[in-house]
Every structure is written in structure tokens, then in C-alpha cells.
ROVO-961387 format. One record per atom (N, C-alpha, C, O): residue number from 0; residue in one letter; x, y, z; atom name. Coordinates in pm, 1 decimal, padded with zeros to 6 digits. Example, Ala and Ser with C-alpha at 12.3 -4.5 7.8 and 13.67 -1.06 7.14 Angstrom:
// ROVO-961387
+-----+------+----------+----------+----------+------+
: pos : code :     east :    north :       up : site :
+-----+------+----------+----------+----------+------+
:   0 :    A :  01319.0 : -00569.0 :  00780.0 :    N :
:   0 :    A :  01230.0 : -00450.0 :  00780.0 :   CA :
:   0 :    A :  01320.0 : -00330.0 :  00780.0 :    C :
:   0 :    A :  01423.6 : -00331.9 :  00846.5 :    O :
:   1 :    S :  01285.0 : -00225.0 :  00708.0 :    N :
:   1 :    S :  01367.0 : -00106.0 :  00714.0 :   CA :
:   1 :    S :  01290.0 :  00003.0 :  00787.0 :    C :
:   1 :    S :  01340.9 :  00113.8 :  00803.9 :    O :
+-----+------+----------+----------+----------+------+
This chain:
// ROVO-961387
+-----+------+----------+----------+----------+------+
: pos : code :     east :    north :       up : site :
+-----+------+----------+----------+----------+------+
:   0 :    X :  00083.3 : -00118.6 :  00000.0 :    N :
:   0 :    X :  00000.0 :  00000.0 :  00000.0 :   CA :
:   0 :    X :  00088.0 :  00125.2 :  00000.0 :    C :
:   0 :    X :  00187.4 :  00113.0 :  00071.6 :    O :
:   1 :    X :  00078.0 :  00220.5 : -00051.0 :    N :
:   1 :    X :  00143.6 :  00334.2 : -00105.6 :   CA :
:   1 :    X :  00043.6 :  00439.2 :  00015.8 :    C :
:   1 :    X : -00075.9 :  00468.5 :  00011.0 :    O :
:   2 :    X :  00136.2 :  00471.8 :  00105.4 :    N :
:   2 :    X :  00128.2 :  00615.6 :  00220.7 :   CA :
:   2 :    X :  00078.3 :  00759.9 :  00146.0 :    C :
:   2 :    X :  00132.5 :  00813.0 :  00049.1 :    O :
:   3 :    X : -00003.0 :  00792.1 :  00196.5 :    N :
:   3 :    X : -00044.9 :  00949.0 :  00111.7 :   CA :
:   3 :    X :  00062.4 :  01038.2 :  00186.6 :    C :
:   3 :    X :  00121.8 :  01005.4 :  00289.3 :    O :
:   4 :    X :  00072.1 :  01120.3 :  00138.2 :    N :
:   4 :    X :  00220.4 :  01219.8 :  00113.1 :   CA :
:   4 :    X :  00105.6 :  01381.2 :  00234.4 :    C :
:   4 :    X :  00010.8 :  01459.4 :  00227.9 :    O :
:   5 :    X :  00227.4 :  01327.1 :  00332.5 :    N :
:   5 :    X :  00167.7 :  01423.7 :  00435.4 :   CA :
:   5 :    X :  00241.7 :  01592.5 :  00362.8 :    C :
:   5 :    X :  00360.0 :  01594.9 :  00328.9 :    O :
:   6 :    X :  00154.1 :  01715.5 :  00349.4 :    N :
:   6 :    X :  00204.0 :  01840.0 :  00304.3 :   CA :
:   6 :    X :  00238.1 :  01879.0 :  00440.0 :    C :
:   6 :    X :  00161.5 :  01875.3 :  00536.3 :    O :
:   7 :    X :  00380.5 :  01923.3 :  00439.5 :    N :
:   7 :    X :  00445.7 :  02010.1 :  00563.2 :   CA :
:   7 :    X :  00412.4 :  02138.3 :  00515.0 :    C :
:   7 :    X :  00394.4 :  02175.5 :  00399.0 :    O :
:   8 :    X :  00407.8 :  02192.0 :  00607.0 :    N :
:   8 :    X :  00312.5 :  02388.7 :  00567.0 :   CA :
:   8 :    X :  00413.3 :  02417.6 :  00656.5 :    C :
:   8 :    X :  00397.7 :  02401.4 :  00777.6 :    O :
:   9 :    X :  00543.5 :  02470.2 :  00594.1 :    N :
:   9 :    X :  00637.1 :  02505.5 :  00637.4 :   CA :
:   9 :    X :  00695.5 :  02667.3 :  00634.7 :    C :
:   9 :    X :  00793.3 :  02710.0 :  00695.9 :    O :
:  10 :    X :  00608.3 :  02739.1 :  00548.4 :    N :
:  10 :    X :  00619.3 :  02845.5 :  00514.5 :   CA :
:  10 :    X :  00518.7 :  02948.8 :  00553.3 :    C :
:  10 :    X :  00401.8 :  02912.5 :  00566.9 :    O :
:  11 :    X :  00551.7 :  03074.7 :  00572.8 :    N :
:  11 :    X :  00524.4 :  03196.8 :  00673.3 :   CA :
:  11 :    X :  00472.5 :  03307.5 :  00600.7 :    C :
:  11 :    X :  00527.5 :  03364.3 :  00506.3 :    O :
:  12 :    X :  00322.2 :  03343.3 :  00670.7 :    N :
:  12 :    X :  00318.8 :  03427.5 :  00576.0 :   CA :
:  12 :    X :  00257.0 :  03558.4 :  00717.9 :    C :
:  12 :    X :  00169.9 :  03512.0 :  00791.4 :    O :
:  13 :    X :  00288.1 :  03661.0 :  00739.0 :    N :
:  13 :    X :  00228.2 :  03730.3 :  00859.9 :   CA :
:  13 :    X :  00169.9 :  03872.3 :  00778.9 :    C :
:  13 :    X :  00184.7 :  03925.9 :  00669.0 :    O :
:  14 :    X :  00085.2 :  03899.8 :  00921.9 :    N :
:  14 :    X :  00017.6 :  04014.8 :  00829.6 :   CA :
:  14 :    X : -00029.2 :  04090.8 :  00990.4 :    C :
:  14 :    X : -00053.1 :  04037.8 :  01098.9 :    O :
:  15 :    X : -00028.7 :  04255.5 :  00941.5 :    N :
:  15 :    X : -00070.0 :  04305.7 :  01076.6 :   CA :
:  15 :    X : -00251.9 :  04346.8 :  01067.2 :    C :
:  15 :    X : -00314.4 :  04364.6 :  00962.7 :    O :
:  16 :    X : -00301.4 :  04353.2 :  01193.5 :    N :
:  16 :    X : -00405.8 :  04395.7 :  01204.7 :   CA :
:  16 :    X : -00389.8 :  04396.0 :  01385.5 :    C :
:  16 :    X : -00303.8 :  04347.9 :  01459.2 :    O :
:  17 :    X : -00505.2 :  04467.5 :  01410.5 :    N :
:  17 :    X : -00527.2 :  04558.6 :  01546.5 :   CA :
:  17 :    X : -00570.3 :  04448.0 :  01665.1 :    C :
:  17 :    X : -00567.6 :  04330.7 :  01627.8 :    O :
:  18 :    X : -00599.5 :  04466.6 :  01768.4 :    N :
:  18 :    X : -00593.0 :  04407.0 :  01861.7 :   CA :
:  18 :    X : -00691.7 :  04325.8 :  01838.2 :    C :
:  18 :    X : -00684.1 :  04204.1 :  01855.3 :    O :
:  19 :    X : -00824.9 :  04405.8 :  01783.8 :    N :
:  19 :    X : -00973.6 :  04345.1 :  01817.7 :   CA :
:  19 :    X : -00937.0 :  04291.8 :  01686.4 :    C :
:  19 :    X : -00948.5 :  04169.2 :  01683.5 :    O :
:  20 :    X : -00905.6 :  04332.7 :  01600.7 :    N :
:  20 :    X : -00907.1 :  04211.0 :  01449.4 :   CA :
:  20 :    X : -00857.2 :  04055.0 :  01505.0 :    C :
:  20 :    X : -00882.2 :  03948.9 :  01447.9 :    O :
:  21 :    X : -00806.6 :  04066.3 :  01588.4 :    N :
:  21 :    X : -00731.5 :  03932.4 :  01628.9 :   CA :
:  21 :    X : -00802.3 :  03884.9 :  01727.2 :    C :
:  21 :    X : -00826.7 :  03764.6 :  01719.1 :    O :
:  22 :    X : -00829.2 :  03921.9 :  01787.1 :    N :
:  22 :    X : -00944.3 :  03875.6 :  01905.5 :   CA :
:  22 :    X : -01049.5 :  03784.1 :  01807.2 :    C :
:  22 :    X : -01072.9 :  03663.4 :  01813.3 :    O :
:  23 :    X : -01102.8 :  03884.5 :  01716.6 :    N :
:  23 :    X : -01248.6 :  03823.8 :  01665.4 :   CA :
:  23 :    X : -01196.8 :  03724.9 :  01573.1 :    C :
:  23 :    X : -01263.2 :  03623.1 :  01553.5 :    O :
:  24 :    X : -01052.0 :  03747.9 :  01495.6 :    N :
:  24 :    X : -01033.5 :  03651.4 :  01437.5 :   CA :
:  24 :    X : -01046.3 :  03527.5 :  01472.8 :    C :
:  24 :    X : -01095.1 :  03427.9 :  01419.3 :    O :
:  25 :    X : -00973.7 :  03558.1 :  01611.5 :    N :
:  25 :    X : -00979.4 :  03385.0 :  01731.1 :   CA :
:  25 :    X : -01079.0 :  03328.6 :  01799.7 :    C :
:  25 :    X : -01093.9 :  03220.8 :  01857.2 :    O :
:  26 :    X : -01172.8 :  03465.2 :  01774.0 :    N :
:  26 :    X : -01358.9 :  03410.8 :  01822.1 :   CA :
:  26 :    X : -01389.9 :  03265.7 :  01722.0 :    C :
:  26 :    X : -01395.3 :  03143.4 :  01734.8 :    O :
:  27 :    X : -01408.1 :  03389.9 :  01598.3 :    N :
:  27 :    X : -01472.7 :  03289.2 :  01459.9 :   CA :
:  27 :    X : -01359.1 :  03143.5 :  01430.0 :    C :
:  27 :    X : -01390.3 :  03049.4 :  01357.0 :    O :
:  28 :    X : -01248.9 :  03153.2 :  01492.4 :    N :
:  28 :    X : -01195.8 :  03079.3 :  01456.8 :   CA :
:  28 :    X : -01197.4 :  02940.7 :  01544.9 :    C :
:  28 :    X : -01149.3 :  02834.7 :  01504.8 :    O :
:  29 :    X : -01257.7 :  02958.9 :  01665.0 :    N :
:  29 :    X : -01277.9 :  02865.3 :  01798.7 :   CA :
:  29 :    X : -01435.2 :  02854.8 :  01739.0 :    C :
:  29 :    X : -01466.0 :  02738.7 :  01712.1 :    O :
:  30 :    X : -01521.5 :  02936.8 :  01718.1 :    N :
:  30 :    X : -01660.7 :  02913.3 :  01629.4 :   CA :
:  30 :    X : -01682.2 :  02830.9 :  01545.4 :    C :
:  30 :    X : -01800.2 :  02796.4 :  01539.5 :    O :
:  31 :    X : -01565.8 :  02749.9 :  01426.0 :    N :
:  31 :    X : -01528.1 :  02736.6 :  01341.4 :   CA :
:  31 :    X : -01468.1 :  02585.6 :  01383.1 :    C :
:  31 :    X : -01471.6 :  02491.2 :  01304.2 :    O :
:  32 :    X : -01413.0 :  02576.5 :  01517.3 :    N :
:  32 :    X : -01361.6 :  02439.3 :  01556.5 :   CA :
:  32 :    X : -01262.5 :  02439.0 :  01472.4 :    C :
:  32 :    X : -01248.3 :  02336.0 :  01406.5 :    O :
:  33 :    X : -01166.2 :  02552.8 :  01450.2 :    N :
:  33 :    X : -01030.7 :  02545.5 :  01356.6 :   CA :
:  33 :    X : -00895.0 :  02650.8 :  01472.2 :    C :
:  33 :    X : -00902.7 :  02723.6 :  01571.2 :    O :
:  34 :    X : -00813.0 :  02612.3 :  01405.1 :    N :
:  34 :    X : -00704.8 :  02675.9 :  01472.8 :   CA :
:  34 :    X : -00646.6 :  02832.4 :  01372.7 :    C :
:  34 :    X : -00626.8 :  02836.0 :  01251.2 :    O :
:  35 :    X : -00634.4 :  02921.0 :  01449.9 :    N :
:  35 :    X : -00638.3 :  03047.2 :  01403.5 :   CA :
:  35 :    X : -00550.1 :  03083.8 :  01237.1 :    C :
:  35 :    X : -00559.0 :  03176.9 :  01157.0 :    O :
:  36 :    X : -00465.1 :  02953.6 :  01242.7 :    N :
:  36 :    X : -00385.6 :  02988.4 :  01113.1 :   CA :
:  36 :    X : -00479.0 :  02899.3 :  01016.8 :    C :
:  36 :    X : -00520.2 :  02959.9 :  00917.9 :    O :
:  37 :    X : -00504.9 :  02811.8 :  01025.5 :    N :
:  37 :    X : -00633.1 :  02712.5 :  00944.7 :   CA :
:  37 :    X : -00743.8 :  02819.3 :  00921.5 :    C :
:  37 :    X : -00801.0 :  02834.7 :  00813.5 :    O :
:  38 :    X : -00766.4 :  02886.9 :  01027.3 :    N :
:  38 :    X : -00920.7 :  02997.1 :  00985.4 :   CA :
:  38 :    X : -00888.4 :  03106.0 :  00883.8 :    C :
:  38 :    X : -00974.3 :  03135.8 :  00800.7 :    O :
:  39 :    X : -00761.4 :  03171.8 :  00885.1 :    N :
:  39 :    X : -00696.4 :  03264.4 :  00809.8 :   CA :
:  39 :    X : -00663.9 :  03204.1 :  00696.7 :    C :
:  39 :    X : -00695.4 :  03263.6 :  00593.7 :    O :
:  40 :    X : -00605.3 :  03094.4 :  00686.6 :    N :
:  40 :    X : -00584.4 :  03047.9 :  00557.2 :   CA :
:  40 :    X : -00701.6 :  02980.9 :  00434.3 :    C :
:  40 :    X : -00689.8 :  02975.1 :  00311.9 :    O :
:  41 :    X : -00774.0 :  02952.0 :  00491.8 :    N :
:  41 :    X : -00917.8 :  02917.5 :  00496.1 :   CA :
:  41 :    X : -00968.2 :  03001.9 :  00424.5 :    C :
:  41 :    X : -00991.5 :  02979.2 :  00305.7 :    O :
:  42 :    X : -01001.2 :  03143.0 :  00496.6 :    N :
:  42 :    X : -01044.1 :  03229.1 :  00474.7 :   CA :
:  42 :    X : -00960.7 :  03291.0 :  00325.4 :    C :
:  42 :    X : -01031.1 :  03315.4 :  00227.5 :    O :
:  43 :    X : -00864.8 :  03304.9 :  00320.9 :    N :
:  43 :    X : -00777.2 :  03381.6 :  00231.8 :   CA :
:  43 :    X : -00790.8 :  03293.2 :  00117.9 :    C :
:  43 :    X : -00780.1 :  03354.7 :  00011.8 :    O :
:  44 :    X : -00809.7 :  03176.2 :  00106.1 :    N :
:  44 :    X : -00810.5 :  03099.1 :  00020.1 :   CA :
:  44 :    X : -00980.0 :  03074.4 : -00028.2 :    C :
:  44 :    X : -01015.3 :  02977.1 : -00094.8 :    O :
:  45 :    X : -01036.8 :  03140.2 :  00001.0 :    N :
:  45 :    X : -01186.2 :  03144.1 : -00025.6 :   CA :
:  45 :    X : -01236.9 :  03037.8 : -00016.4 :    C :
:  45 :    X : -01326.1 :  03011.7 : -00097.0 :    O :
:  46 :    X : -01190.1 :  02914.5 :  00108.0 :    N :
:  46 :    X : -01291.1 :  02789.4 :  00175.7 :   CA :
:  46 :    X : -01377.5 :  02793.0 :  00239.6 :    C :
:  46 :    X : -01382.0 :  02869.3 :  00336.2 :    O :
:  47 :    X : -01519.8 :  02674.6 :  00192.5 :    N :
:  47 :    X : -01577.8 :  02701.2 :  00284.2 :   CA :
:  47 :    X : -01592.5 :  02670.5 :  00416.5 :    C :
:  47 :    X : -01549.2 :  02563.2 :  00458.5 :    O :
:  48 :    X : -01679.5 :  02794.6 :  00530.8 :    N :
:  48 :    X : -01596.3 :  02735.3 :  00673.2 :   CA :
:  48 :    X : -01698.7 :  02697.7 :  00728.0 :    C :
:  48 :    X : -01783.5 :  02776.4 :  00686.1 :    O :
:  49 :    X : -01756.9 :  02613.9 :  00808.8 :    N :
:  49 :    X : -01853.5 :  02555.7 :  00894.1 :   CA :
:  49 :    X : -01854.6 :  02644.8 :  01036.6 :    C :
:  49 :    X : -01761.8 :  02643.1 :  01117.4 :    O :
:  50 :    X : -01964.8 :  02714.6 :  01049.8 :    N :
:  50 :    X : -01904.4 :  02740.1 :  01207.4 :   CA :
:  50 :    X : -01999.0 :  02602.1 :  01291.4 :    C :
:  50 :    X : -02073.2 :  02525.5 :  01229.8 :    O :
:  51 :    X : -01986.8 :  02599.2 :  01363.3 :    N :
:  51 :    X : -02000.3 :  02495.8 :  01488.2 :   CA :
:  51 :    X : -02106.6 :  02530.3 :  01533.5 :    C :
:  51 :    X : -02126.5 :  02647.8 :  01502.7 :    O :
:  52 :    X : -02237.0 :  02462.7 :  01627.7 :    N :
:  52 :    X : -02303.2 :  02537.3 :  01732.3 :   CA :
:  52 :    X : -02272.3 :  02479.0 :  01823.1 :    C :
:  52 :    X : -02238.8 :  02360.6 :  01820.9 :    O :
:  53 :    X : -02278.9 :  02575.6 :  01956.8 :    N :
:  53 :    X : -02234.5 :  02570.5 :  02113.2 :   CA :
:  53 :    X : -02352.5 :  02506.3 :  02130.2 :    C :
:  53 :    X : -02459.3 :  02529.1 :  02073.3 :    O :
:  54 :    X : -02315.8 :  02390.0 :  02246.5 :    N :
:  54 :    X : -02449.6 :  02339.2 :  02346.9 :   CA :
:  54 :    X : -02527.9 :  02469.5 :  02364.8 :    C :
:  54 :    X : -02602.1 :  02461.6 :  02266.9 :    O :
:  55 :    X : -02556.7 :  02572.4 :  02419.5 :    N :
:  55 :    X : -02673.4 :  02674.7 :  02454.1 :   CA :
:  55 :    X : -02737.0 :  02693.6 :  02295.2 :    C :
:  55 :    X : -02859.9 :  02697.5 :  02287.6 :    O :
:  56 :    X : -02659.2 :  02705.2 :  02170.9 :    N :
:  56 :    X : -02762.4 :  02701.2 :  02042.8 :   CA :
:  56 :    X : -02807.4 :  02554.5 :  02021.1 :    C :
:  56 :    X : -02910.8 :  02554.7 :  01954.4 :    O :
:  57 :    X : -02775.3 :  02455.1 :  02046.8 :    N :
:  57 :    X : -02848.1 :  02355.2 :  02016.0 :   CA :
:  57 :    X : -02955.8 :  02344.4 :  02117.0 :    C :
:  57 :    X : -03061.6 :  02288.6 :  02087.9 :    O :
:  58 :    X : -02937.7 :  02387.3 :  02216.4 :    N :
:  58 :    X : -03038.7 :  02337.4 :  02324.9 :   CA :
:  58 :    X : -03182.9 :  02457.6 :  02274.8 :    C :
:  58 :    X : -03301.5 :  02428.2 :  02289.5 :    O :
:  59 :    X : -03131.5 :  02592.4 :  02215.2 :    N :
:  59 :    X : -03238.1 :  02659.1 :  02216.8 :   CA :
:  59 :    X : -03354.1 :  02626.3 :  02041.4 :    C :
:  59 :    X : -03464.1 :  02665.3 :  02002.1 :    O :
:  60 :    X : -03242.8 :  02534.7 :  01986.4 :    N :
:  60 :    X : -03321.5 :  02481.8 :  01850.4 :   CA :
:  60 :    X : -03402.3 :  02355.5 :  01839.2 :    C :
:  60 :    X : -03486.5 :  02325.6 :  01754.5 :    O :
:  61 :    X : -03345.5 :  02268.0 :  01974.0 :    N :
:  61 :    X : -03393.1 :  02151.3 :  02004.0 :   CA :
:  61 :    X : -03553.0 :  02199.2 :  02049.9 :    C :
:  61 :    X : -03657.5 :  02136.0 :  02034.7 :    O :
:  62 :    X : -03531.3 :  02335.5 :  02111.9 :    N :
:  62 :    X : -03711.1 :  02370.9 :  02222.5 :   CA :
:  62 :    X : -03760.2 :  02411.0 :  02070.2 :    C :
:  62 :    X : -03872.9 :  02367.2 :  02046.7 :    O :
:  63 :    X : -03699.0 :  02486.5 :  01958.7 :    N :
:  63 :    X : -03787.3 :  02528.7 :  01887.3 :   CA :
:  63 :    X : -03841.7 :  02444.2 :  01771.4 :    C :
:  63 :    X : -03930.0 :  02470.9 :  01689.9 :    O :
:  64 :    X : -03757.1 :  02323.2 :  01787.5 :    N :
:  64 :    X : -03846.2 :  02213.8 :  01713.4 :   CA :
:  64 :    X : -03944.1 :  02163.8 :  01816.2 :    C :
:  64 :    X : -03994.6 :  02064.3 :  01764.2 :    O :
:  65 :    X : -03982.3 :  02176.8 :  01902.8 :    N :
:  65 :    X : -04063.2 :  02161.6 :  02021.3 :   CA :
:  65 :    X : -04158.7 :  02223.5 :  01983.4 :    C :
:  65 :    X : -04267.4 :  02166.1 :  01977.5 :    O :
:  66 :    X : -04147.6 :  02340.4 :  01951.7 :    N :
:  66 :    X : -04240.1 :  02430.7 :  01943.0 :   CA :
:  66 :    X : -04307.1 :  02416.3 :  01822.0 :    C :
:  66 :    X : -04427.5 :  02441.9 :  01825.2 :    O :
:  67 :    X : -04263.6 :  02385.2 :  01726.9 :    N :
:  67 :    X : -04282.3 :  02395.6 :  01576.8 :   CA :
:  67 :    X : -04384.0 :  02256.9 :  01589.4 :    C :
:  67 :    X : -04496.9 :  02278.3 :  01545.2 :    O :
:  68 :    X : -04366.5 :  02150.9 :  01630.4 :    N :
:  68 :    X : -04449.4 :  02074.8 :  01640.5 :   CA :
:  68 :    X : -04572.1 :  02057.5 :  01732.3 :    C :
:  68 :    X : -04669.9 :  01985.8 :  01711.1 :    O :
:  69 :    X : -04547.2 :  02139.9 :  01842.1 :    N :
:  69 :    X : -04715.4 :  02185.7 :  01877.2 :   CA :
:  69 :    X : -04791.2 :  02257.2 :  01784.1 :    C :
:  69 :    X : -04908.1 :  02232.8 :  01753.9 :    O :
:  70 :    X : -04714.3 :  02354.2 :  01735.9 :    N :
:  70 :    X : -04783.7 :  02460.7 :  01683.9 :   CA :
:  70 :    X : -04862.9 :  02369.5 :  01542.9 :    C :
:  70 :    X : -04972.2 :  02402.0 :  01496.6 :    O :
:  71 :    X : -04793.7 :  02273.2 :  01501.3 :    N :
:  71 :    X : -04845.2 :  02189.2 :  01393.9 :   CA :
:  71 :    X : -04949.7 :  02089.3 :  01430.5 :    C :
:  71 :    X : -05038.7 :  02048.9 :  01355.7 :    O :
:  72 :    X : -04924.5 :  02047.4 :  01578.6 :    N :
:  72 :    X : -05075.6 :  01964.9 :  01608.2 :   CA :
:  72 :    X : -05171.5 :  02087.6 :  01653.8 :    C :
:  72 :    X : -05285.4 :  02057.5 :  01618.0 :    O :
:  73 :    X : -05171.2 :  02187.9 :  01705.2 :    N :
:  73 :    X : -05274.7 :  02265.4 :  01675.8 :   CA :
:  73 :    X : -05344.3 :  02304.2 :  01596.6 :    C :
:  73 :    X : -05466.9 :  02315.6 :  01596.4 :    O :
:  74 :    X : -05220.2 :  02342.5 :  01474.4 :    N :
:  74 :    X : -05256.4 :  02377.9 :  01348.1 :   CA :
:  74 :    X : -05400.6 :  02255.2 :  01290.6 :    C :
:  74 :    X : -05507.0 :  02290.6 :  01239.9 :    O :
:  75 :    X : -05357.0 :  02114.2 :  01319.6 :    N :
:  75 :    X : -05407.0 :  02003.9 :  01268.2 :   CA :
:  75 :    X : -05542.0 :  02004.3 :  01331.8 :    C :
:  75 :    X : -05633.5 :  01953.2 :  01267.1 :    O :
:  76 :    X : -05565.0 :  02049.9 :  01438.4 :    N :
:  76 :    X : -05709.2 :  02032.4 :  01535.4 :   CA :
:  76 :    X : -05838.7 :  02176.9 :  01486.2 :    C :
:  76 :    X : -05956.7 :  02186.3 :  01520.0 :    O :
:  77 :    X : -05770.0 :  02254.0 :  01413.4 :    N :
:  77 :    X : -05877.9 :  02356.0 :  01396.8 :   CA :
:  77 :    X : -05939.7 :  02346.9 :  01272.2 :    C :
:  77 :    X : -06030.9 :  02424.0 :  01242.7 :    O :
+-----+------+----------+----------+----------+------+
């Protein structure tokens, strides 16, 4: 069996931006379930990025399929 050919990303590329550019970069990028140079490169390379949902958004979509299905057996009774 022939090994797939691991790419070493050995090369540097830096760029400045301001405090909060980097902050939010490392928000969306923990949002994203990626590591801050993966989100930038990602990004720069026009991929698409998945953000993630946190337990508190799933828990509040889980009630609103809750909801969506009362509202549909009601709907069904009138």
C-alpha cells in the first residue's frame, strides 16, 4: 500500500491587524472548531468554513423544534 504524502506547511506568511481584528479573528476561529492559522488560511483561500453550534444554540433549537411541532398539532385540530 502506497502512504499518502503528508504536506508540511512550512512556510510563513504574517500580516498586521489591530488588537480586536485578532481577538475576533480567534472568536470565529474557535466558532469554526479550527485553529487560528487554518481559519486565516481558509479564509484567504476562499474555503468554505462551517461554524459549529455551542451546546446553549443547540439546546435553544432543540425547544424550537418543540415548538414547531405543537404549533403543527394545533394547526391540525382547527
Amino acid at each position: 500500500m502506497a502512504k499518502a504524502k503528508v504536506k508540511i506547511k512550512a512556510t510563513y506568511i504574517k500580516f498586521r491587524c489591530t488588537r480586536f481584528e485578532k481577538r475576533l479573528l480567534q472568536v470565529k476561529a474557535k466558532r469554526a472548531n479550527l485553529s487560528l492559522s487554518s481559519y486565516c488560511r481558509m479564509t484567504a483561500l476562499d474555503d468554505k468554513i462551517i461554524e459549529r453550534f455551542t451546546e446553549e444554540q443547540i439546546e435553544v433549537y432543540k425547544t424550537l423544534i418543540q415548538y414547531h411541532h405543537h404549533f403543527k398539532r394545533i394547526g391540525n385540530h382547527v
